[in-house]
C-alpha positions as CSV (number, residue, x, y, z in Angstrom):
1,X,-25.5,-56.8,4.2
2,X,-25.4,-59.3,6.8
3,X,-27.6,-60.0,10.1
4,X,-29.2,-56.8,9.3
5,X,-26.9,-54.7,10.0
6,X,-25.5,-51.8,7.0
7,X,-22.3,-52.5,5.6
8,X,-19.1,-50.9,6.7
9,X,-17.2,-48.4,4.2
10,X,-13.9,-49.0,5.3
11,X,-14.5,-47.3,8.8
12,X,-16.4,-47.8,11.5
13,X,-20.1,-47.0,11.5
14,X,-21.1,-43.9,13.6
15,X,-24.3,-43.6,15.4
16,X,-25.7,-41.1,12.6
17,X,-25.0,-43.4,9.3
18,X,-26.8,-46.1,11.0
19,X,-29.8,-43.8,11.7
20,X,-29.9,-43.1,8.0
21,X,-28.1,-39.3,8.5
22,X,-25.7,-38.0,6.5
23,X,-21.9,-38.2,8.7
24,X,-21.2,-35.1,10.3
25,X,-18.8,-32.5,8.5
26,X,-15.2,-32.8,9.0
27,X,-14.2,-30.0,7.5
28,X,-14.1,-27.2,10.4
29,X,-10.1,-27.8,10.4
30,X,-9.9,-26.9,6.9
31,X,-11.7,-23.8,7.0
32,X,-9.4,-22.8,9.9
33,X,-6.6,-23.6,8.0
34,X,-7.6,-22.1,5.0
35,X,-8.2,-18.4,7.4
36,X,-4.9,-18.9,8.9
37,X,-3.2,-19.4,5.3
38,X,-4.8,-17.0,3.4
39,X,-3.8,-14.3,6.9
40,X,0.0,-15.3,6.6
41,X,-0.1,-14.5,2.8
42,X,-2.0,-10.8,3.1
43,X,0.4,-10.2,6.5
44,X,3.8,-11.1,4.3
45,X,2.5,-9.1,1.0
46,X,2.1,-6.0,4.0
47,X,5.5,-7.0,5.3
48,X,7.1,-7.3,1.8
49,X,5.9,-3.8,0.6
50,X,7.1,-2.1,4.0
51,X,10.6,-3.9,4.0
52,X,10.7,-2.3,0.6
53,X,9.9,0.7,1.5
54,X,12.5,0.6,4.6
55,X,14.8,-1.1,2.5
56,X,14.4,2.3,-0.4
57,X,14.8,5.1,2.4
58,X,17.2,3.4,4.5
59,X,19.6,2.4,1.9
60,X,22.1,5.1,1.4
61,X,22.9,4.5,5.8
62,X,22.7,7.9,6.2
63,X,19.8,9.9,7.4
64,X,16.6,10.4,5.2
65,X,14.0,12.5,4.7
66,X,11.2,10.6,2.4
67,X,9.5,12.6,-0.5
68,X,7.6,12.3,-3.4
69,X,8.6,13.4,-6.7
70,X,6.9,15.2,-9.0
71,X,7.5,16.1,-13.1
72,X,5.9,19.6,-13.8
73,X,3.6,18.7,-16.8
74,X,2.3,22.5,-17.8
75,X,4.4,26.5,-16.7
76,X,3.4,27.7,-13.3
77,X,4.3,29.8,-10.3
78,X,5.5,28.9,-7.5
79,X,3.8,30.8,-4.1
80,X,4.7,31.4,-0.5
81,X,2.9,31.5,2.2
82,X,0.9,34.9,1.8
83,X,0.3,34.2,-2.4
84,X,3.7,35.8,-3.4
85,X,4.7,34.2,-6.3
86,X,8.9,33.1,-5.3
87,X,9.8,31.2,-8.5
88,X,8.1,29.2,-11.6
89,X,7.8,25.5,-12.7
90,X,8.7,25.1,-16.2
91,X,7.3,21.9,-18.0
92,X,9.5,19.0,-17.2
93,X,10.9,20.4,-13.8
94,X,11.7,18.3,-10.6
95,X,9.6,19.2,-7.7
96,X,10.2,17.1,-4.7
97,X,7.6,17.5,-2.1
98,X,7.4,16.1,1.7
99,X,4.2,16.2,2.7
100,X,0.6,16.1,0.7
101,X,-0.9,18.0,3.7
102,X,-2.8,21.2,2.2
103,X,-2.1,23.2,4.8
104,X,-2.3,26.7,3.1
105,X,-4.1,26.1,0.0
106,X,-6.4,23.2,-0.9
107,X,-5.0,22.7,-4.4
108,X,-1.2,23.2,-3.9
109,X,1.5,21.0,-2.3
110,X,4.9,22.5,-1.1
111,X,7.9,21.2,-2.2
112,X,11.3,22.3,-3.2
113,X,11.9,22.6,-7.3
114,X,15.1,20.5,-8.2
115,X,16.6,23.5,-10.9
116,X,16.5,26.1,-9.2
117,X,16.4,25.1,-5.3
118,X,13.3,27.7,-4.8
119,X,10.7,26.2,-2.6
120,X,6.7,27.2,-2.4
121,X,3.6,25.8,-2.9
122,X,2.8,24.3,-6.6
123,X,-0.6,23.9,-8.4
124,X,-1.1,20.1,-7.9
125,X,-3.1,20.2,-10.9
126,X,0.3,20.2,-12.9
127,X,2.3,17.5,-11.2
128,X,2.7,13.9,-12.7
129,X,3.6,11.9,-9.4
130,X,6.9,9.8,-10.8
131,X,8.6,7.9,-7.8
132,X,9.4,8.0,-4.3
133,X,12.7,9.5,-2.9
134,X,15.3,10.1,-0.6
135,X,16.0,13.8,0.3
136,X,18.5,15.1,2.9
């Protein structure tokens, strides 16, 4: 220290280190950078699984019609509208299905059964969900 006054650590004193107060924080820009880089990553991971997604049902450049498809895991009928029974699932079947809106019955999705071409509404109870798809 000379003539009294506190030594300089390379830059030049501020009116809080030469009360005795710790400098103020600097930081503020790094925190907002921090927000804006962690916002880009989430809002590319979004983009990426959408342009996938795109990418998957518009591939074929013709129209498409996305589904999900379904392997039958366990025998079952297949219904229409009024409770008919129209067809069966054997274990193993294909069943393509558009929509997971329960429109007629709360446990059944309707979808179109790849073997035979007979659609209804099947017990969702006996459907492994496989993959996305591509119908016409």
């Amino acid at each position: 220290m000379s003539g009294g006054r506190p030594e300089s650590s390379g830059g030049s004193p501020t009116v809080s280190t030469a009360l005795g107060e710790p400098p103020p924080r600097r930081d503020g820009w790094l925190r907002a950078r921090r927000v804006s880089v962690v916002t880009a990553l989430v809002a590319g991971a979004v983009a990426g699984l959408l342009g996938g997604a795109v990418a998957l049902l518009g591939a074929r450049g013709e129209p498409c019609v996305p589904a999900r498809e379904y392997r039958v895991t366990r025998d079952g009928a297949v219904l229409d509208a009024v409770g008919s029974p129209v067809g069966e699932v054997r274990v193993a079947d294909v069943v393509q299905v558009r929509s997971l809106a329960h429109d007629r019955y709360p446990h059944r999705y309707f979808g179109t059964v790849a073997r035979t071409g007979v659609s209804g509404y099947v017990d969702e109870a006996k459907l492994a969900y496989t993959a996305p798809v591509c119908t016409d």
